[in-house]
Residue frames as a rotation matrix with the C-alpha (Angstrom) as fourth column:
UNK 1
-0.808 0.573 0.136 64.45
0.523 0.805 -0.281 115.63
-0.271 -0.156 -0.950 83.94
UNK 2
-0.577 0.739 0.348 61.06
0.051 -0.393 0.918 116.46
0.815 0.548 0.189 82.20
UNK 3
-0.797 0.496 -0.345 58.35
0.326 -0.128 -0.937 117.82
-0.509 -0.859 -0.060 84.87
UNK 4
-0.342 0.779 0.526 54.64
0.646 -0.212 0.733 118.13
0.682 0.591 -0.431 84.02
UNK 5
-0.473 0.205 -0.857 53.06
0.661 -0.560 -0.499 121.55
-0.582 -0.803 0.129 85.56
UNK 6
0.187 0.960 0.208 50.72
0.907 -0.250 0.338 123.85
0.377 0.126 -0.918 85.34
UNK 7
-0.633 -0.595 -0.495 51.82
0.613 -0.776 0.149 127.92
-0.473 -0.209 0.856 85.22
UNK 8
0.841 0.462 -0.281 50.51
0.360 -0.866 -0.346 130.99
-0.404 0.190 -0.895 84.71
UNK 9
0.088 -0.657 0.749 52.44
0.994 0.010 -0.109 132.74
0.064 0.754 0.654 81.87
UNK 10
-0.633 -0.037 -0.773 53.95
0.293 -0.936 -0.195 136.39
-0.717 -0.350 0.603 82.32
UNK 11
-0.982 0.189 0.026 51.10
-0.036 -0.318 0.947 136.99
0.187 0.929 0.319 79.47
UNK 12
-0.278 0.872 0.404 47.89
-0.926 -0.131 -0.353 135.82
-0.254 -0.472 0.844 81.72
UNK 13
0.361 0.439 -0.823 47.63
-0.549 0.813 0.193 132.42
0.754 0.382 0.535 79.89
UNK 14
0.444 -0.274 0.853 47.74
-0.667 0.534 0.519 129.29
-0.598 -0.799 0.054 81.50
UNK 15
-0.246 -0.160 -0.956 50.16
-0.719 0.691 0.069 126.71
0.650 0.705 -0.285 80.14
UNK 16
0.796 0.015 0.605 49.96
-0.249 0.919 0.305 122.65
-0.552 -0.393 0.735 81.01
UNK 17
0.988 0.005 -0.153 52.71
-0.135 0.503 -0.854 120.54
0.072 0.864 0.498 80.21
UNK 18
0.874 -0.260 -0.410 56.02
0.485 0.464 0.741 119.81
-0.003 -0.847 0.531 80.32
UNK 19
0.756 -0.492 0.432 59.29
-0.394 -0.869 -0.301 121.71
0.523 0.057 -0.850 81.16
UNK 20
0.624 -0.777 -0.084 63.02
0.708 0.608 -0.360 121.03
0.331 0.166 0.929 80.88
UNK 21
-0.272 -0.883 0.383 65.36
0.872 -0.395 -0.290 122.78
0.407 0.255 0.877 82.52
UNK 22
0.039 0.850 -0.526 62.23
0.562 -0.454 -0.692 125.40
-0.826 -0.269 -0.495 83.42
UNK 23
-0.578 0.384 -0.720 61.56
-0.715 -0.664 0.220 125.77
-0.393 0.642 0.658 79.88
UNK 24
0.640 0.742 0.199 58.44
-0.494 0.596 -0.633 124.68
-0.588 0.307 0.748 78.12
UNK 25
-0.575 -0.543 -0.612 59.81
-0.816 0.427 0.389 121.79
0.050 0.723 -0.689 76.15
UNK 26
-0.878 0.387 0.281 57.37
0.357 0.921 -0.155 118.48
-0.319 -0.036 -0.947 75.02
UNK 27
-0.373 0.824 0.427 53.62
0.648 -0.098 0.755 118.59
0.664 0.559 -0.497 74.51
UNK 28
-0.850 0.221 -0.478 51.58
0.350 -0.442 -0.826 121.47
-0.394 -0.869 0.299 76.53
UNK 29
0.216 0.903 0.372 48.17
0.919 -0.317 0.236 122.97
0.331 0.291 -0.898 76.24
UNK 30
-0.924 -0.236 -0.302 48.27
0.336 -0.877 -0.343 127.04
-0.184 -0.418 0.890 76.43
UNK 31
0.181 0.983 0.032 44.83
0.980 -0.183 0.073 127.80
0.078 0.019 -0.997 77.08
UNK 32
-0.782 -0.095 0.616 44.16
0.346 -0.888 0.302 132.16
0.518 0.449 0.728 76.47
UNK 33
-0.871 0.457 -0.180 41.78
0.018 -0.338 -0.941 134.58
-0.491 -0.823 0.286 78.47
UNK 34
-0.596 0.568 -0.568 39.68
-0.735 -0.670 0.102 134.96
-0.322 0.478 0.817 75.46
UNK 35
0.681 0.491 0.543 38.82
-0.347 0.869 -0.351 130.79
-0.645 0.051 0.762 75.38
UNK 36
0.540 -0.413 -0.733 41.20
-0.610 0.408 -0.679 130.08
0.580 0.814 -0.032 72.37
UNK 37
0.699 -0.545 0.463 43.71
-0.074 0.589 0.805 127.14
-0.711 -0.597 0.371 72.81
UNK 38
0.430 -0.817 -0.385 47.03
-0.740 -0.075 -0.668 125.72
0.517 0.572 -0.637 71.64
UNK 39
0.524 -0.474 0.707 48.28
-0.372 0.620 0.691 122.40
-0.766 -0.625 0.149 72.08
UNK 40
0.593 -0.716 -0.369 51.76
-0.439 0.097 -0.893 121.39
0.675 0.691 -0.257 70.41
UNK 41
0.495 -0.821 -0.284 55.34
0.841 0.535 -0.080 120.75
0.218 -0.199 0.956 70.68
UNK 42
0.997 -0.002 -0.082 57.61
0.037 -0.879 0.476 123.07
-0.073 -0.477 -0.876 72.71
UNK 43
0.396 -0.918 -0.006 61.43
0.862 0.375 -0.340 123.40
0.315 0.130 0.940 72.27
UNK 44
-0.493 -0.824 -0.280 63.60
0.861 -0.417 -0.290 125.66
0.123 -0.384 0.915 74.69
UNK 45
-0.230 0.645 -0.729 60.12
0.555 -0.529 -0.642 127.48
-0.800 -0.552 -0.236 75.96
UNK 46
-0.531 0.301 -0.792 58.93
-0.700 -0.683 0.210 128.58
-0.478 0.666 0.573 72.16
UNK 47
0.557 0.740 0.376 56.46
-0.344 0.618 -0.707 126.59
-0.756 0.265 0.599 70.15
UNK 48
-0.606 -0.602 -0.519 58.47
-0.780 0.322 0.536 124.04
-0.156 0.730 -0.665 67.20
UNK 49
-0.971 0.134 0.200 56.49
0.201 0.908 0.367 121.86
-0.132 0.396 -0.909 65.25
UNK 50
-0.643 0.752 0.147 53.05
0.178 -0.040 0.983 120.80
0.745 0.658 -0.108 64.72
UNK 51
-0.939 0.325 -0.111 50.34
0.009 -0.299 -0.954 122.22
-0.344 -0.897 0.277 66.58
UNK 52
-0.358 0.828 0.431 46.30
0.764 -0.006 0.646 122.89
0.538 0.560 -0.630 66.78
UNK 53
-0.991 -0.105 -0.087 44.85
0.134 -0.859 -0.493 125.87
-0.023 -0.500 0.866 67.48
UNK 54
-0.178 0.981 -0.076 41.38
0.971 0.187 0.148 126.40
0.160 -0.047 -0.986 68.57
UNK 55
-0.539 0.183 0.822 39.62
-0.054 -0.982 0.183 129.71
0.841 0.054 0.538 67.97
UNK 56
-0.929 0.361 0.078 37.53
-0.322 -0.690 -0.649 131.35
-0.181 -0.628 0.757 70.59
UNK 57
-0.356 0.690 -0.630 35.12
-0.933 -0.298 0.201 130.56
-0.049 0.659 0.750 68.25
UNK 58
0.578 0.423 0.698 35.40
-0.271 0.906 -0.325 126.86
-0.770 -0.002 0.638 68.10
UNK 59
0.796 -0.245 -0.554 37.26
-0.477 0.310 -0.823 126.82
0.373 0.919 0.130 64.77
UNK 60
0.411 -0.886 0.216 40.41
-0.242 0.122 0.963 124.57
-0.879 -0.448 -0.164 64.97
UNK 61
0.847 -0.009 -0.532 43.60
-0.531 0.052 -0.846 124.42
0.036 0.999 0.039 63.00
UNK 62
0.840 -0.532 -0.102 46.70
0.491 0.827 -0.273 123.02
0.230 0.179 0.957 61.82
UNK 63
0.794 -0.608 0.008 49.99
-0.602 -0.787 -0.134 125.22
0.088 0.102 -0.991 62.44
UNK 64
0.652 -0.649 -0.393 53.31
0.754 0.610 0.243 124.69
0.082 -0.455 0.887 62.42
UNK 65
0.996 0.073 -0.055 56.24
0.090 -0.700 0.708 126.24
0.013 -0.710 -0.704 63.97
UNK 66
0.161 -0.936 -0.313 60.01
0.491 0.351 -0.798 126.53
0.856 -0.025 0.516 63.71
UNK 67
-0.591 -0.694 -0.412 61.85
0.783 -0.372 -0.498 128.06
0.192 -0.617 0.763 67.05
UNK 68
-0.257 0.577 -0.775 58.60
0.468 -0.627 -0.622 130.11
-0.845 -0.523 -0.109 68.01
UNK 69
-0.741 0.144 -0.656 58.09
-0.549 -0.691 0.469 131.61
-0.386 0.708 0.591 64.26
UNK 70
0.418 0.504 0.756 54.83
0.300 0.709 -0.638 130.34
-0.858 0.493 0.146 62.39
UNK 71
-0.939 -0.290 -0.186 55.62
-0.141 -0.170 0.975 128.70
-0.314 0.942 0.119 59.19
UNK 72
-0.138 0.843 -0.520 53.20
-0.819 -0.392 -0.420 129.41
-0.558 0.368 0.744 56.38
């Protein structure tokens, strides 16, 4: 069964979102000490698919992902 929650990552981020199994899997927000974000698609607790990424800065992009690897 999918569960939405809210964790601290063994990295300091915080994630939101949702988790199968007690991996990230679905949509989540992974929010960084430094202000940046990341909200996508998760699969078996690695990022897959399309995502946006907000800089520190404010900038935001497009990424995608296969099995945690960005593709270019």
């Amino acid at each position: 069964m999918l569960k939405i929650k809210r964790t601290t990552l063994d990295d300091g981020c915080q994630f939101t979102g949702s988790y199968f199994n007690g991996q990230r899997h679905g949509i989540g927000l992974k929010r960084y000490a430094n202000g940046a974000r990341f909200i996508g698609i998760y699969k078996n607790d690695a990022r897959h698919g399309y995502g946006i990424k907000q800089h520190a800065n404010g900038k935001m992009i497009i990424v995608k992902y296969k099995e945690g690897e960005k593709i270019k």
